[in-house]
C-alpha positions in Angstrom: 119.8 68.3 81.4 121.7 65.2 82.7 122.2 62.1 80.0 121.2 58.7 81.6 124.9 57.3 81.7 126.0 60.2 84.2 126.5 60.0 87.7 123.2 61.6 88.8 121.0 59.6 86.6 118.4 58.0 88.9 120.5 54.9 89.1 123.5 55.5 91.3 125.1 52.5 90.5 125.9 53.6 86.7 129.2 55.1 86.0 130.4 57.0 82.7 132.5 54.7 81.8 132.0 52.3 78.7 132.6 49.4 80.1 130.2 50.2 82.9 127.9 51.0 80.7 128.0 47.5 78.9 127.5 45.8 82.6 124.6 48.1 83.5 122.9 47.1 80.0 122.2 43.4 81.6 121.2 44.4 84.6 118.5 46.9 83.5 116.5 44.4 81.9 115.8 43.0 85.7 115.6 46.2 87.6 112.4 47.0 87.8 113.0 50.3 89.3 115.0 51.3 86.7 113.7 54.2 84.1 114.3 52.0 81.3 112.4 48.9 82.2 109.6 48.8 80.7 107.0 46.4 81.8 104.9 43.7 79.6 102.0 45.0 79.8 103.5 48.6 78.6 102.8 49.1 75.1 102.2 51.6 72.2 98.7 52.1 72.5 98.4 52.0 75.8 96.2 55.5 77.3 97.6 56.9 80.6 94.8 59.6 81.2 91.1 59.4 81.0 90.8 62.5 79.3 92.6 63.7 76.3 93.8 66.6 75.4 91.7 69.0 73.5 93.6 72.7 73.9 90.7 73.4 76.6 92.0 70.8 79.3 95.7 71.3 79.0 96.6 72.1 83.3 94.4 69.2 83.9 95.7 66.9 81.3 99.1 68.2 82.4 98.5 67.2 85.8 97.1 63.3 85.0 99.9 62.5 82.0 102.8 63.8 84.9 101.6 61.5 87.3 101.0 58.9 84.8 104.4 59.5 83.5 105.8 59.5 87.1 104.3 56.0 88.3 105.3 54.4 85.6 109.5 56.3 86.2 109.8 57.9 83.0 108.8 61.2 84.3 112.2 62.3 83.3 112.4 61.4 79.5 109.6 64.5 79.1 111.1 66.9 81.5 114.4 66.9 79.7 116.4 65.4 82.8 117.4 62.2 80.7 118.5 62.1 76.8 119.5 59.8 74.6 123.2 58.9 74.8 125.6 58.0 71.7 124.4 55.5 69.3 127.5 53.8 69.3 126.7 52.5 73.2 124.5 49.6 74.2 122.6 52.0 76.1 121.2 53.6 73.3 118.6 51.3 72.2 117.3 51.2 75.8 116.7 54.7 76.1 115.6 54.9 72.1 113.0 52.2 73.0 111.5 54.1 76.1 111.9 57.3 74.4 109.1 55.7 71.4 107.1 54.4 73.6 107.1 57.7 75.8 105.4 59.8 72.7 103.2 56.7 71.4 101.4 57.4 75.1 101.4 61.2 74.4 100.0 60.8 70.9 97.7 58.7 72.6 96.4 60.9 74.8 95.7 64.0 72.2 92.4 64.1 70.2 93.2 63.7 66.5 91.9 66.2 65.4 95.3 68.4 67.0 97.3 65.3 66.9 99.3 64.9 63.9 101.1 68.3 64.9 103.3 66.3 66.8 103.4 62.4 65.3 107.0 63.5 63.7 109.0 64.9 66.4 111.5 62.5 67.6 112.4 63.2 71.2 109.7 63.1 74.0 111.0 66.1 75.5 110.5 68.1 72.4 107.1 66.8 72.3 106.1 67.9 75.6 107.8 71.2 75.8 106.1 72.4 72.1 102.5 70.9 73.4 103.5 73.3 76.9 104.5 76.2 74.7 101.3 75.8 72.6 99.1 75.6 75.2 100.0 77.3 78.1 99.9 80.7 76.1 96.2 80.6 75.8 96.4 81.2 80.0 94.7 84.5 79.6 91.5 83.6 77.8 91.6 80.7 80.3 91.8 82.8 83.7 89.0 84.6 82.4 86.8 81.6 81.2 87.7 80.1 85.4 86.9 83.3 87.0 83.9 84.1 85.2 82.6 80.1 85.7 83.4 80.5 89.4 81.3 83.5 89.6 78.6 82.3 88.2 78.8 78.7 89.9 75.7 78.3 92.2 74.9 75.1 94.1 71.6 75.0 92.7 70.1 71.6 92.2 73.9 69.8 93.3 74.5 68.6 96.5 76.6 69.5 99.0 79.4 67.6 98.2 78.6 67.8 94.1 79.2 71.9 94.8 82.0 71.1 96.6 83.4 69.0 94.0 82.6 71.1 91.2 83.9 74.5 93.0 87.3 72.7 93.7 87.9 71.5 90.3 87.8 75.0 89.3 89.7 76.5 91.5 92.6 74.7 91.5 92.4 74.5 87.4 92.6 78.5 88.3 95.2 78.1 90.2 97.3 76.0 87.8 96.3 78.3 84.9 97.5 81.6 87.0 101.0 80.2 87.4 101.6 82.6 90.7 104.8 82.5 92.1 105.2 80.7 95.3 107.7 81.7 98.0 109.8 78.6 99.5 112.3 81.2 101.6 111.9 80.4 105.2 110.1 83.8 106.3 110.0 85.4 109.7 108.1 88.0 109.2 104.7 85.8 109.0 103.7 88.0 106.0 103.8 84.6 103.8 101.5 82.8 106.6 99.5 85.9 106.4 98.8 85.5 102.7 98.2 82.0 103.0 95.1 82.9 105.0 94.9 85.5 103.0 93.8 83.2 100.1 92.0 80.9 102.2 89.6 83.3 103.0 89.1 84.3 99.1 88.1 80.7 98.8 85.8 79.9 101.7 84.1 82.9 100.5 83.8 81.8 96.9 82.4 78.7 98.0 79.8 80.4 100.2 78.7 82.5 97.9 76.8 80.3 96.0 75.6 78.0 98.3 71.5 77.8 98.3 69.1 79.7 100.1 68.7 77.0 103.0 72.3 77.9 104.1 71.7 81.0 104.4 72.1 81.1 108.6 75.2 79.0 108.9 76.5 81.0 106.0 76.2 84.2 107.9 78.1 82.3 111.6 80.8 81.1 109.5 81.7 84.6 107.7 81.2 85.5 111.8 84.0 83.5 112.8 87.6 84.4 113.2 89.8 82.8 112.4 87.2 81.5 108.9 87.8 77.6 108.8 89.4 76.2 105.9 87.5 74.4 103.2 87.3 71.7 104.3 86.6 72.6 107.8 83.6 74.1 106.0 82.2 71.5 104.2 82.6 68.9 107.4 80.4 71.1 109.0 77.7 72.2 105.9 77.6 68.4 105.9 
């Protein structure tokens, strides 16, 4: 966890030392770029996601509120990469000021029925990390609920892009809620390529599954082919 007035904060150009410190506290309010600014139009009751958390929706609320969070640089202040330095610096009040702000958009973005859990925790990062702990131990009944809607998911009266929309949205909420370990090592053995196709495969043969009776020919000369085309390979040629 790095403090904001060390060396590898995201600004390179502020140092440790106090009187640095007191320079950098001018220039912040300019720099745009800078994880402190906050904009005019930022504001308390702002909403960063379209949906809010309800306990059901947490990978996908997860996934909007980080990227909200990124755009707007204060990805870090939830993540636990900044804190709050000294009171007794200038600093402080910039960081105390984003910090607020920070949870006002996560209390935001909660239903309130589940809200008030966290309305008194004073630290952004604390608030993300106990709504993460809360939520991400429900993964099991979660996997289950994903798997079993996948295997029942049937184009039916959707179109082909509708099923395609709908099957993708569930399997990547699966794969978010399975949190399987990814290998980054650089392989030689091809075995991670292999597995790669591996799970491909799994998924263009999900998808085909429950495609309507009217696909039922190109259905059968796609599970023909070898190499199987991707997804989206697939769906190019469904459409």
């Amino acid at each position: 966890m790095a403090a904001l007035d060390e060396t590898d904060s995201v600004s390179d150009d502020v140092h440790t030392s106090a009187s640095d410190l007191e320079s950098a506290y001018h220039s912040i309010a300019l720099d745009a770029s800078h994880p402190l600014y906050l904009h005019p139009s930022d504001r308390p009751g702002q909403i960063l996601v379209a949906s809010a958390l309800n306990g059901d929706n947490f990978n996908e609320w997860k996934r909007s509120m980080s990227l909200a969070l990124s755009a707007k640089n204060k990805l870090g202040f939830v993540t636990g990469k900044f804190k709050i330095p000294a009171e007794s610096l200038k600093y402080f009040a910039h960081c105390k000021r984003c910090n607020d702000m920070i949870i006002t958009w996560l209390l935001n973005s909660i239903i309130p029925e589940i809200r008030s859990i966290w309305v008194y925790i004073s630290l952004a990062s604390d608030v993300w990390e106990d709504i993460h702990v809360r939520f991400s131990l429900s993964n099991g009944p979660r996997i289950y609920e994903l798997k079993k809607a996948l295997s029942s998911l049937t184009q039916y009266t959707l179109s082909i892009s509708g099923y395609y929309t709908k099957f993708k949205m569930l399997w990547d909420d699966l794969l978010q809620a399975s949190t399987i370990p990814k290998c980054t090592c650089i392989c030689t053995c091809k075995a991670k390529h292999q597995q790669e196709q591996a799970d491909e495969i799994m998924k263009v043969t999900q998808f085909l599954m429950g495609l309507n009776e009217a696909y039922t020919n190109i259905r059968g000369q796609l599970l023909m082919l070898t190499p199987m085309p991707s997804l989206t390979a697939v769906l190019s040629l469904l459409q």
